[in-house]
PDB file of N, CA, C, O and CB in Angstrom:
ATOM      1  N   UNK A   1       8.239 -28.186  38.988  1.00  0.00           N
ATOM      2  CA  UNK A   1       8.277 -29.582  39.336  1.00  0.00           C
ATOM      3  C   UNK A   1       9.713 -29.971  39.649  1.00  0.00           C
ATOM      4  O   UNK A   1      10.484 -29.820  38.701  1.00  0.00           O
ATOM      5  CB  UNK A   1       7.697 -30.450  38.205  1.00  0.00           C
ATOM      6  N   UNK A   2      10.148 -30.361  40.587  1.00  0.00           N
ATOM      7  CA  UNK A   2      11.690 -31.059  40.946  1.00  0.00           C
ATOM      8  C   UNK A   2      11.552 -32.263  40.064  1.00  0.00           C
ATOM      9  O   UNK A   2      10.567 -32.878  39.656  1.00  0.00           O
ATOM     10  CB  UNK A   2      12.030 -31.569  42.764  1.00  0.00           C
ATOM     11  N   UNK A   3      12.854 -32.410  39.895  1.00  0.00           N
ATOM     12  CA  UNK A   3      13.395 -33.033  38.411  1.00  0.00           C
ATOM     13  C   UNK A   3      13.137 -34.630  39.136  1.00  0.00           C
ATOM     14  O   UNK A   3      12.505 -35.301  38.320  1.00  0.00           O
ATOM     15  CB  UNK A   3      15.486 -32.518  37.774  1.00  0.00           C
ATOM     16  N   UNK A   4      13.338 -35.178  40.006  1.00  0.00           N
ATOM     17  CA  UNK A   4      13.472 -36.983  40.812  1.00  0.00           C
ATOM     18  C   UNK A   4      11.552 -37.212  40.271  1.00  0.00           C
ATOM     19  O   UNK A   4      11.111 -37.985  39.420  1.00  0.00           O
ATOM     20  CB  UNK A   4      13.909 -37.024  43.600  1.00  0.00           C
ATOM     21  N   UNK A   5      11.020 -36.518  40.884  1.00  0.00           N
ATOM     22  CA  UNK A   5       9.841 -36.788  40.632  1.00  0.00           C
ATOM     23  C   UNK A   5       9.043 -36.203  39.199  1.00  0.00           C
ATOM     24  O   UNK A   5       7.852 -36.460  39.022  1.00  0.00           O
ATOM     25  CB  UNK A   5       9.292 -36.390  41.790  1.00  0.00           C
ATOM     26  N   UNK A   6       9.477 -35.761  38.659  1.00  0.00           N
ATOM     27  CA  UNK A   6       9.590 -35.679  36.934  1.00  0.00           C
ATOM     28  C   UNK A   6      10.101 -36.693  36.461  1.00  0.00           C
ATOM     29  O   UNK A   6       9.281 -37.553  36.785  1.00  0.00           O
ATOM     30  CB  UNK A   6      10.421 -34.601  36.301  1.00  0.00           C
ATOM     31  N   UNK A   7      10.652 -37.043  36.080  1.00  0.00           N
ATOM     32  CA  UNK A   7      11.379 -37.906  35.486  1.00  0.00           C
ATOM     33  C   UNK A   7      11.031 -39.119  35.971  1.00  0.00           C
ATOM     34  O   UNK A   7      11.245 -40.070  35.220  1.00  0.00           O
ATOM     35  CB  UNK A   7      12.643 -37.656  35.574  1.00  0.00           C
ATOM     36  N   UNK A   8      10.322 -39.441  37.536  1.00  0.00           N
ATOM     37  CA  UNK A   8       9.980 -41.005  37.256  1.00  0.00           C
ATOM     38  C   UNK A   8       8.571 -40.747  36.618  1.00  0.00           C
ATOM     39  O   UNK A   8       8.332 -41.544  35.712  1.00  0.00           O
ATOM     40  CB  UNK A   8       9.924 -42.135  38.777  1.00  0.00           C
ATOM     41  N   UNK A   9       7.406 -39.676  36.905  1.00  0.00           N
ATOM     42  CA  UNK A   9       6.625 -39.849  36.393  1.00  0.00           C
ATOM     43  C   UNK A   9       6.418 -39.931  35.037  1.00  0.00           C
ATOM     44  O   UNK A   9       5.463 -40.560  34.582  1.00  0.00           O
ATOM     45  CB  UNK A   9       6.181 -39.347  36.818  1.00  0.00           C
ATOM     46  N   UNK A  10       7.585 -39.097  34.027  1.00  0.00           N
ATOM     47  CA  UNK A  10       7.885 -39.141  32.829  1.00  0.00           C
ATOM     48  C   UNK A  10       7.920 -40.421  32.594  1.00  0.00           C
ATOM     49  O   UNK A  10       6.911 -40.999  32.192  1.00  0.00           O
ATOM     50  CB  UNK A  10       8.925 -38.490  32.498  1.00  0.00           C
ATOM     51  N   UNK A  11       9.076 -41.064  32.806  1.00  0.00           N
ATOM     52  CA  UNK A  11       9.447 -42.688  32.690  1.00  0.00           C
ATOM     53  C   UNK A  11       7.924 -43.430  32.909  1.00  0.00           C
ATOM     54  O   UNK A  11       7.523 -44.380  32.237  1.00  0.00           O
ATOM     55  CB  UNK A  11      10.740 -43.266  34.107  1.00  0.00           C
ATOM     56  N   UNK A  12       7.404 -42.965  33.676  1.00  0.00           N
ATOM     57  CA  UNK A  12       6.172 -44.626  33.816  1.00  0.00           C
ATOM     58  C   UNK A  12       5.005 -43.871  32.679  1.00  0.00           C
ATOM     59  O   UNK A  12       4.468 -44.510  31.775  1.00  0.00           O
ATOM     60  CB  UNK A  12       5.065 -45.067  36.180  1.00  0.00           C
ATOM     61  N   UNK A  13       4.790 -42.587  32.913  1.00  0.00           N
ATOM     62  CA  UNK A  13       3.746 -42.330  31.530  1.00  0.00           C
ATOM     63  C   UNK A  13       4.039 -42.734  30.302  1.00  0.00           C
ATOM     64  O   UNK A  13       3.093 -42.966  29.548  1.00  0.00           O
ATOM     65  CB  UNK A  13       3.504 -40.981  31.206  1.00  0.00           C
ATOM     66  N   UNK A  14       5.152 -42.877  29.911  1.00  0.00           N
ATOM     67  CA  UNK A  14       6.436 -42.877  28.507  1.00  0.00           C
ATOM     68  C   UNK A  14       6.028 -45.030  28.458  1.00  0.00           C
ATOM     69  O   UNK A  14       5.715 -45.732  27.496  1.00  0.00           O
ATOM     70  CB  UNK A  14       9.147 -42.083  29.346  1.00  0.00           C
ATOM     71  N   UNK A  15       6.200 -45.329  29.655  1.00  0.00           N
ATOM     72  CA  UNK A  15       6.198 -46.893  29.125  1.00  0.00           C
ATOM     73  C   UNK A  15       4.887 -47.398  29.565  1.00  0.00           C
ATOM     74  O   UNK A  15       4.644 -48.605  29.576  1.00  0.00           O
ATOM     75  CB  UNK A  15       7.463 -47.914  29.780  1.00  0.00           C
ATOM     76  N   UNK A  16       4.105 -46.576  29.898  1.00  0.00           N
ATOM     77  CA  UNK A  16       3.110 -47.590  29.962  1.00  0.00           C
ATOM     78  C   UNK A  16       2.237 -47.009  28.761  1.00  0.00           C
ATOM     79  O   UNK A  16       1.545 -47.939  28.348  1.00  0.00           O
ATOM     80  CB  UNK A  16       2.327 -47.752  31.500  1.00  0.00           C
ATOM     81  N   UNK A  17       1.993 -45.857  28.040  1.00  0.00           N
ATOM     82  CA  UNK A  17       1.933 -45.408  26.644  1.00  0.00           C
ATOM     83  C   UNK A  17       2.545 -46.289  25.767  1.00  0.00           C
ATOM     84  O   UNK A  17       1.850 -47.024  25.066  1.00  0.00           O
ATOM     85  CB  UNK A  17       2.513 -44.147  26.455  1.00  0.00           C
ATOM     86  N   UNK A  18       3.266 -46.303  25.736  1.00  0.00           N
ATOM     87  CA  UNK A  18       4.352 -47.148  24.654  1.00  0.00           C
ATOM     88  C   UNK A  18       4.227 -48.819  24.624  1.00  0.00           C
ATOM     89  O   UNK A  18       4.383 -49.486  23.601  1.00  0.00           O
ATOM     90  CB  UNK A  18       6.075 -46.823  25.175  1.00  0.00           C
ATOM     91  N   UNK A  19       3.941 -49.319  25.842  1.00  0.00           N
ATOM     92  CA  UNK A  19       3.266 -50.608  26.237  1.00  0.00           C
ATOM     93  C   UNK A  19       1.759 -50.905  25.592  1.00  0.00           C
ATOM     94  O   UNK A  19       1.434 -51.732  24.740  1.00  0.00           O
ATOM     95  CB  UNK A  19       3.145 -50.579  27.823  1.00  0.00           C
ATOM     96  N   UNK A  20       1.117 -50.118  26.172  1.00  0.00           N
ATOM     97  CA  UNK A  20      -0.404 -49.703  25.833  1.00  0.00           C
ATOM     98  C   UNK A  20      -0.355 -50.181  23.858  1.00  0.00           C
ATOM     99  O   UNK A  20      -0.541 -51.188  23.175  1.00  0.00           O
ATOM    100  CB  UNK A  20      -0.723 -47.448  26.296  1.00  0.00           C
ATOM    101  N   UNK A  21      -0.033 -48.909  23.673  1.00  0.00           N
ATOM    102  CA  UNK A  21       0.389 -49.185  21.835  1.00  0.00           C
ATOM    103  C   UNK A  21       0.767 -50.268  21.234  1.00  0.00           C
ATOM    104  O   UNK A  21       0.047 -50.561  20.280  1.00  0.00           O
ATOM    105  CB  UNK A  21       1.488 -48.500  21.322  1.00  0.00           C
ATOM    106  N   UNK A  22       1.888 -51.182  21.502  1.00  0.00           N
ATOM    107  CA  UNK A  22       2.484 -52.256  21.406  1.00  0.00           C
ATOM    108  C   UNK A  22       1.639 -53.196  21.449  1.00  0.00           C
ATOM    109  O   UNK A  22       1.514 -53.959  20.491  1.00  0.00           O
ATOM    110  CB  UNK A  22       3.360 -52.390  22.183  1.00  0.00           C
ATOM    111  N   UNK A  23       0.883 -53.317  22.600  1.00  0.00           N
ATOM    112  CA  UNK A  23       0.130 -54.569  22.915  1.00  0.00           C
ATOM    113  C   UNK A  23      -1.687 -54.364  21.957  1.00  0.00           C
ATOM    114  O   UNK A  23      -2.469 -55.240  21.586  1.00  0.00           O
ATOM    115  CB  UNK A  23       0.023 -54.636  25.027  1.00  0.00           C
ATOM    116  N   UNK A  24      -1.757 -53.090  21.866  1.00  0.00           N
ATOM    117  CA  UNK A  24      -2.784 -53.078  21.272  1.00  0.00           C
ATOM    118  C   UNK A  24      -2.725 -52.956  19.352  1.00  0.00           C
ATOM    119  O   UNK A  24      -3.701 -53.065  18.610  1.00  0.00           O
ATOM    120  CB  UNK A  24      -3.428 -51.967  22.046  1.00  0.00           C
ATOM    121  N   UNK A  25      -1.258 -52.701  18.927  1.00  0.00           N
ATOM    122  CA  UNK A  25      -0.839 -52.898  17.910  1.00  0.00           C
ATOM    123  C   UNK A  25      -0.821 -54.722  17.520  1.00  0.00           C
ATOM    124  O   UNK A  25      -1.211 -55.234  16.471  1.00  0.00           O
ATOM    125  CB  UNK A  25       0.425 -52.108  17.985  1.00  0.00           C
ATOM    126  N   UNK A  26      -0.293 -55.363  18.624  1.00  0.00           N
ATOM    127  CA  UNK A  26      -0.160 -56.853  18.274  1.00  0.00           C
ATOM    128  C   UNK A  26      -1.298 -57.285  18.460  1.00  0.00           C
ATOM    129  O   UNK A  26      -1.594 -58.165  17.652  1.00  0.00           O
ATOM    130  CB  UNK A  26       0.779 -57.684  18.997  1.00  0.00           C
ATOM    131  N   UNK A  27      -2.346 -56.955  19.443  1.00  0.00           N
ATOM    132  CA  UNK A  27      -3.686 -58.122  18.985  1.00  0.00           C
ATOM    133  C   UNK A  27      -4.258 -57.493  17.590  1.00  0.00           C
ATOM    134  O   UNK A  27      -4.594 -58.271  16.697  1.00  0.00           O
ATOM    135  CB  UNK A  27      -5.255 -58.189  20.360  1.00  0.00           C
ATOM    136  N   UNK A  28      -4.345 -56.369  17.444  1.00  0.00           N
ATOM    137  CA  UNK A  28      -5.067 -55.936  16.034  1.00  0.00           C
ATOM    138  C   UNK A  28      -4.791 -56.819  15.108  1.00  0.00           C
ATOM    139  O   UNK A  28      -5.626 -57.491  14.503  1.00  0.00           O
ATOM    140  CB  UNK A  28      -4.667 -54.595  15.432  1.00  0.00           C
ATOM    141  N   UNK A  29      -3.132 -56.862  14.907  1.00  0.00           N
ATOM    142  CA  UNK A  29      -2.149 -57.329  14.040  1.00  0.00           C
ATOM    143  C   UNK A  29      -2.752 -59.380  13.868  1.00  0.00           C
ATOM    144  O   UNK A  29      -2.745 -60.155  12.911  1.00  0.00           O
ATOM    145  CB  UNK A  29      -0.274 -56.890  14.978  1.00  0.00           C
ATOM    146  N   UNK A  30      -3.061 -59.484  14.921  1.00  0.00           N
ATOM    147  CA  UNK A  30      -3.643 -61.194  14.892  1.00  0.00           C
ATOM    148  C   UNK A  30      -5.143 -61.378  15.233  1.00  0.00           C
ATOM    149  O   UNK A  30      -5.804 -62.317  15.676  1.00  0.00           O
ATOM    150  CB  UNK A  30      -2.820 -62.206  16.124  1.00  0.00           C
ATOM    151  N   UNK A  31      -5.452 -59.952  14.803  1.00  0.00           N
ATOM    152  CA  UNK A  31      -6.982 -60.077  14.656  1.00  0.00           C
ATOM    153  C   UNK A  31      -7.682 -60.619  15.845  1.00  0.00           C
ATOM    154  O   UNK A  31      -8.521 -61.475  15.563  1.00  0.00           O
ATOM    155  CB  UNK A  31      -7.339 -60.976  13.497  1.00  0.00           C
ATOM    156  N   UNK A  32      -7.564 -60.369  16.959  1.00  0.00           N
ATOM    157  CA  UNK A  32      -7.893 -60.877  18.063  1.00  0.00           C
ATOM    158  C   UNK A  32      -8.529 -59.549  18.804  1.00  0.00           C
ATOM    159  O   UNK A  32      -7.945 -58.491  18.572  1.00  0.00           O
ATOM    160  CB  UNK A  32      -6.663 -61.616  18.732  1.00  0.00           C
ATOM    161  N   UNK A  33      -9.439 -59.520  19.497  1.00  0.00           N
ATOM    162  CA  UNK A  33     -10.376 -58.581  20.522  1.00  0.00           C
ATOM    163  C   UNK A  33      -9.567 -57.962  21.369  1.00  0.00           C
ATOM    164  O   UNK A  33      -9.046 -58.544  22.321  1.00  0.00           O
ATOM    165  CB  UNK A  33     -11.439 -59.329  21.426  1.00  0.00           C
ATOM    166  N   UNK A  34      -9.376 -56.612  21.072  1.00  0.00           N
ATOM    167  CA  UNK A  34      -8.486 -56.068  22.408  1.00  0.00           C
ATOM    168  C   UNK A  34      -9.014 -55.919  23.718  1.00  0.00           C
ATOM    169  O   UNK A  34      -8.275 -55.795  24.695  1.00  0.00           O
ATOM    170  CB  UNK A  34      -7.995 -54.750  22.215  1.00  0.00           C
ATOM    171  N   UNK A  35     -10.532 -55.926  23.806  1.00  0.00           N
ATOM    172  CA  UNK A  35     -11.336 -55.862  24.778  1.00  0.00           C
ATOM    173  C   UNK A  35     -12.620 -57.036  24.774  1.00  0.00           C
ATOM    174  O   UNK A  35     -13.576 -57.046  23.999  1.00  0.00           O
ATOM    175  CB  UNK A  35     -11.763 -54.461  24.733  1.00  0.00           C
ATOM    176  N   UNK A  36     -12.374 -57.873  25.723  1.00  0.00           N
ATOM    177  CA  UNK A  36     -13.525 -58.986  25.713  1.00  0.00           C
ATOM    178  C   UNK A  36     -14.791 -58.263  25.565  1.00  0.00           C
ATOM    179  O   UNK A  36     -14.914 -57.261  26.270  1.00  0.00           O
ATOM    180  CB  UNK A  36     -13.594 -59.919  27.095  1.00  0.00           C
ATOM    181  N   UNK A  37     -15.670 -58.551  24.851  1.00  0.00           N
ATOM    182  CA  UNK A  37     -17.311 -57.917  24.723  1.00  0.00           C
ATOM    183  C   UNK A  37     -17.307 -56.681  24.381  1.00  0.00           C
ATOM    184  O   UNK A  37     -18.185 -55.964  24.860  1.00  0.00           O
ATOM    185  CB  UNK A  37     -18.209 -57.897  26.019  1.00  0.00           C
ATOM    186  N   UNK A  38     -16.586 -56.261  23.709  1.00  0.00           N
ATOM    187  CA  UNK A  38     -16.316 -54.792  23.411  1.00  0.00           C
ATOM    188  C   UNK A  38     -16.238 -54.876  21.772  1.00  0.00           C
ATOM    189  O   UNK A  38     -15.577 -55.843  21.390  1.00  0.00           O
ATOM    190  CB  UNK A  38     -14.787 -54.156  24.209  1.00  0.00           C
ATOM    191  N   UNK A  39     -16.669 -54.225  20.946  1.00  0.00           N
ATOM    192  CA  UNK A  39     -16.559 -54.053  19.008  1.00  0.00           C
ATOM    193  C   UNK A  39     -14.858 -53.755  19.323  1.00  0.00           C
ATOM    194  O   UNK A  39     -14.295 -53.380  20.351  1.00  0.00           O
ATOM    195  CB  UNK A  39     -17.785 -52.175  17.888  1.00  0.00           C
ATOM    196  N   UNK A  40     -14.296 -54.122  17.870  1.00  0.00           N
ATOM    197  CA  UNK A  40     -13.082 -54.525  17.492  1.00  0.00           C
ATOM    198  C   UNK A  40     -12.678 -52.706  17.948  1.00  0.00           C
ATOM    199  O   UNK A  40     -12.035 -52.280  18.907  1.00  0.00           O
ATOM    200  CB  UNK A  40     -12.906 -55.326  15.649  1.00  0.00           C
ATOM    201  N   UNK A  41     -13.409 -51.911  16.737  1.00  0.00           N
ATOM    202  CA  UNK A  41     -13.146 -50.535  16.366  1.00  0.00           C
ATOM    203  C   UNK A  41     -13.075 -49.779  17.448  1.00  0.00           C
ATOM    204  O   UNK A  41     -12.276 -48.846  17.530  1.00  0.00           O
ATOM    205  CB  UNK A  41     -14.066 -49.981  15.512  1.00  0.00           C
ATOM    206  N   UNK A  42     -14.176 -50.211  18.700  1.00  0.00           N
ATOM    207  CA  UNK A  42     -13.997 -49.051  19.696  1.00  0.00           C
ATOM    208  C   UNK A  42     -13.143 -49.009  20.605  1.00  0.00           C
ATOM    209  O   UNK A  42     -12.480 -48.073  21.050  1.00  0.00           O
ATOM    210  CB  UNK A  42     -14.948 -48.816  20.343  1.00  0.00           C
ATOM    211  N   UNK A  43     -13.200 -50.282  20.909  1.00  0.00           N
ATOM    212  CA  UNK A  43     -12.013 -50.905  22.298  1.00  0.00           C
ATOM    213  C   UNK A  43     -10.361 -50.527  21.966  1.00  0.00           C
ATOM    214  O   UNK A  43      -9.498 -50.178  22.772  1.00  0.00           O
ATOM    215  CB  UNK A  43     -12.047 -53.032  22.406  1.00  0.00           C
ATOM    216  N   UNK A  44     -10.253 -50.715  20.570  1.00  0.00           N
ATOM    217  CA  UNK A  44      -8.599 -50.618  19.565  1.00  0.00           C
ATOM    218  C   UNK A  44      -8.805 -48.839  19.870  1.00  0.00           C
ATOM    219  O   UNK A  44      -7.860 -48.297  20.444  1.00  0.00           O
ATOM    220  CB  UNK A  44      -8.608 -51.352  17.102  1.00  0.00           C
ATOM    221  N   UNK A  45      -9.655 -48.223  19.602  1.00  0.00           N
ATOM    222  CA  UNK A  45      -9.835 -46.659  19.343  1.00  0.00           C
ATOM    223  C   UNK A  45      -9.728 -46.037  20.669  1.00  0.00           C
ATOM    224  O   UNK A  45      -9.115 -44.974  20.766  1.00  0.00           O
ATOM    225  CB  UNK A  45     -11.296 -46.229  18.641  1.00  0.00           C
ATOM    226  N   UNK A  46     -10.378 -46.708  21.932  1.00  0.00           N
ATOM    227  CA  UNK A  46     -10.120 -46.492  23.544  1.00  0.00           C
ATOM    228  C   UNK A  46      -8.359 -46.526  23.884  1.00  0.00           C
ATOM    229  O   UNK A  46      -7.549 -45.745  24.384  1.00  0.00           O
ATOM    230  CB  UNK A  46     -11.000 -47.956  24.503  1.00  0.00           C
ATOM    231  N   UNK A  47      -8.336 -47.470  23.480  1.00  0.00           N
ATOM    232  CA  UNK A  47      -6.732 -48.202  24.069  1.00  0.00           C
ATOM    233  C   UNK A  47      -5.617 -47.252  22.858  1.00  0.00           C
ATOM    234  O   UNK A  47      -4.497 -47.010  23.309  1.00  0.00           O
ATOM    235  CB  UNK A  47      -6.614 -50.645  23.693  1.00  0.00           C
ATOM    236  N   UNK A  48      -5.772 -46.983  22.088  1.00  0.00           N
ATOM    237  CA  UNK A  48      -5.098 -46.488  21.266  1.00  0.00           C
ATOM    238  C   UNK A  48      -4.917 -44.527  21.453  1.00  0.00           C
ATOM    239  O   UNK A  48      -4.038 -43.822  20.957  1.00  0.00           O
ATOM    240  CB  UNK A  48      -5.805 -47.107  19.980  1.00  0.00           C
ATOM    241  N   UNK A  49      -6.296 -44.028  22.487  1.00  0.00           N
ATOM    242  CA  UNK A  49      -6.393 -42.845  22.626  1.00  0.00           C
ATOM    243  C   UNK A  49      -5.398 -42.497  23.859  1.00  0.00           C
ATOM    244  O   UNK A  49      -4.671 -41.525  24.066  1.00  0.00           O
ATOM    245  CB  UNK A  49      -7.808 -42.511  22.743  1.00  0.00           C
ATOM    246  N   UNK A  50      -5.774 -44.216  24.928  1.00  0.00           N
ATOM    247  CA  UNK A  50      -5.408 -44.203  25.994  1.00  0.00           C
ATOM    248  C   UNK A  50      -3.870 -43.825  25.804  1.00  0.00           C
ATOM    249  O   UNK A  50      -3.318 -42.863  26.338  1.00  0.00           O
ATOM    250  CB  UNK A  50      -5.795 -45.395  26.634  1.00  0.00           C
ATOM    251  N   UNK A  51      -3.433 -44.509  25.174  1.00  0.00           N
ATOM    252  CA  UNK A  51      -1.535 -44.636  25.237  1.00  0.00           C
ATOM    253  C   UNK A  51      -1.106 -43.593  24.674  1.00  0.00           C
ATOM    254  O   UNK A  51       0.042 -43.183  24.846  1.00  0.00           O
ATOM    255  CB  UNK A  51      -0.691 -45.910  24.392  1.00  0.00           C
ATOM    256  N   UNK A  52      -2.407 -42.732  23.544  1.00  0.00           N
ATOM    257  CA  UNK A  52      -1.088 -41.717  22.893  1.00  0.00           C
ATOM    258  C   UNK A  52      -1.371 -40.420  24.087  1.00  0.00           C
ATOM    259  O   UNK A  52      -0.883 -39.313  23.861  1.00  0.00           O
ATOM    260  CB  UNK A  52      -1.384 -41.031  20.714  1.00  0.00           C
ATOM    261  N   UNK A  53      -1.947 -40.590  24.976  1.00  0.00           N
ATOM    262  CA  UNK A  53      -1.821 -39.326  26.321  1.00  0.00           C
ATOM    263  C   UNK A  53      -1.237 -40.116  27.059  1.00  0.00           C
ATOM    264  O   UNK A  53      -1.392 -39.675  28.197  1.00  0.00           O
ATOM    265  CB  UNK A  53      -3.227 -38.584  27.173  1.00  0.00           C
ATOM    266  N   UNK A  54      -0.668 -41.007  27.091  1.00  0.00           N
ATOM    267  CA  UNK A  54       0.060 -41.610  28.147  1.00  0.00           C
ATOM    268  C   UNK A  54       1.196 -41.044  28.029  1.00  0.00           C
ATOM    269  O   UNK A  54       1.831 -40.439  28.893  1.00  0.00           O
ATOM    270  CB  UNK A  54       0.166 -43.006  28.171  1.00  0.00           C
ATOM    271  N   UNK A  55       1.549 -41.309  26.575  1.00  0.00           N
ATOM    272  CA  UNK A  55       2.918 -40.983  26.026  1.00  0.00           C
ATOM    273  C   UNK A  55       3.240 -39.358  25.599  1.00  0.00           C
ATOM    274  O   UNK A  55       4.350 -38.868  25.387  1.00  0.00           O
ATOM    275  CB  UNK A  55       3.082 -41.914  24.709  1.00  0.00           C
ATOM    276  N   UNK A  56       2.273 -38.867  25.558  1.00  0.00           N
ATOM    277  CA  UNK A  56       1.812 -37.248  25.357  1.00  0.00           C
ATOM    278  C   UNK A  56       2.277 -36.314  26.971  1.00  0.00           C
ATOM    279  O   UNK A  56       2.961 -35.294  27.055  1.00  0.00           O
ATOM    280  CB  UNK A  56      -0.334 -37.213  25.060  1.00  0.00           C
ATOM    281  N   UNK A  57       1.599 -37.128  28.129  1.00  0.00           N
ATOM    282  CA  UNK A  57       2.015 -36.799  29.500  1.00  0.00           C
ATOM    283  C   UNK A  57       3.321 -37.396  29.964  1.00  0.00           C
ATOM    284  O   UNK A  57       3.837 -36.778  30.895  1.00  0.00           O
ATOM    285  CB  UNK A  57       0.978 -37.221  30.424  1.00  0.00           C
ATOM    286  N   UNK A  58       4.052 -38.584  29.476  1.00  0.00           N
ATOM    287  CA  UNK A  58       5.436 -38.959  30.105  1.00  0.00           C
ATOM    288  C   UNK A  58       6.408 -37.619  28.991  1.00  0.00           C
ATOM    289  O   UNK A  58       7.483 -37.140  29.354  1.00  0.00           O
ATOM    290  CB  UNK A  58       5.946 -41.151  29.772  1.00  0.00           C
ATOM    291  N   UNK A  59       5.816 -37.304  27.872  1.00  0.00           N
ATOM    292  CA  UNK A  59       6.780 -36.394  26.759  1.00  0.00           C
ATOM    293  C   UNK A  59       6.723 -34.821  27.951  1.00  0.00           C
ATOM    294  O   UNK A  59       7.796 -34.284  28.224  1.00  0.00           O
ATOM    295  CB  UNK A  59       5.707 -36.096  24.569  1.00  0.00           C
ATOM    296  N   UNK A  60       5.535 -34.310  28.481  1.00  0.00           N
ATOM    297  CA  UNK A  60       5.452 -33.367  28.936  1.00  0.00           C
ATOM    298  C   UNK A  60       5.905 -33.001  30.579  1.00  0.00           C
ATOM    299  O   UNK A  60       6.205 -31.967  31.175  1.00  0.00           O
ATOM    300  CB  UNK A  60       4.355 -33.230  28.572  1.00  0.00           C
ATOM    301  N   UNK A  61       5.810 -34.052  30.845  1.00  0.00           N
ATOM    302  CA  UNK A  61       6.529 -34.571  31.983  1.00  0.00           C
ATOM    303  C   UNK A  61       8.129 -34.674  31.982  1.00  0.00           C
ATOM    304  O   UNK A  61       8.815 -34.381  32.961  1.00  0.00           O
ATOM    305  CB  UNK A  61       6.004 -35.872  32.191  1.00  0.00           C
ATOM    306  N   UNK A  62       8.523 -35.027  31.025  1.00  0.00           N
ATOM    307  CA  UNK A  62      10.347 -35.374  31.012  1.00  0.00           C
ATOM    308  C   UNK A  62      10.423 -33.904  30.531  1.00  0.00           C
ATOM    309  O   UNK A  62      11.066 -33.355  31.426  1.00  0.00           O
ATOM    310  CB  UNK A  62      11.234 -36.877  29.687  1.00  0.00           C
ATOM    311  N   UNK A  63      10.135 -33.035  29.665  1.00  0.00           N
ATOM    312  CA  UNK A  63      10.014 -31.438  29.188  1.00  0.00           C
ATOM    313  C   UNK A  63      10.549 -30.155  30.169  1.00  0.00           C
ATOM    314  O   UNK A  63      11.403 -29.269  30.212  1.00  0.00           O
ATOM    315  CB  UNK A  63       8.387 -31.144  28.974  1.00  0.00           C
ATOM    316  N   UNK A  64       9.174 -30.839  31.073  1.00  0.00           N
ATOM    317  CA  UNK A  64       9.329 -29.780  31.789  1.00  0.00           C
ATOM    318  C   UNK A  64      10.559 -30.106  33.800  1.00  0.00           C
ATOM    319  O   UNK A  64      10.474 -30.005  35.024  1.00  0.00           O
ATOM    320  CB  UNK A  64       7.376 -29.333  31.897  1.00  0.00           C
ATOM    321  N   UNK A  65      11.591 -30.547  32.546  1.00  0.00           N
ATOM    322  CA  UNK A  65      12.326 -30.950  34.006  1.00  0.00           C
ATOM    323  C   UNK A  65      13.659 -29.495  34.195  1.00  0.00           C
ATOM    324  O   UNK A  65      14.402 -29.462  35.176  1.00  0.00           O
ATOM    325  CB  UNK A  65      13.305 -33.018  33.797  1.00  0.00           C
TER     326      UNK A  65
END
């Protein structure tokens, strides 16, 4: 992989993982629905799977530069 295009894809997997988490850490945190019409447990458990491969692929991504 050439390193320009590593490293941005690193960078946007890395923050939108890390975003993902954050935002789904703060509605939990105020008890609020992370997903309209969706159970508390599954939607938090979706969004929470979502970001840690987000952040799993921006880690493997910046790695292999």
């Amino acid at each position: 992989m050439e390193s320009g295009p590593a490293i941005f894809a690193g960078a946007v997997f890395a923050l939108f993982g890390a975003g993902v988490l954050t935002w789904t850490g703060v509605r939990l945190r105020h008890r609020e629905p992370v997903g309209l019409g969706v159970s508390r447990i599954a939607s938090a458990a979706l969004a929470g799977l979502a970001g840690t491969v987000a952040l799993a692929l921006g880690g493997y991504c910046l790695t292999r530069l």
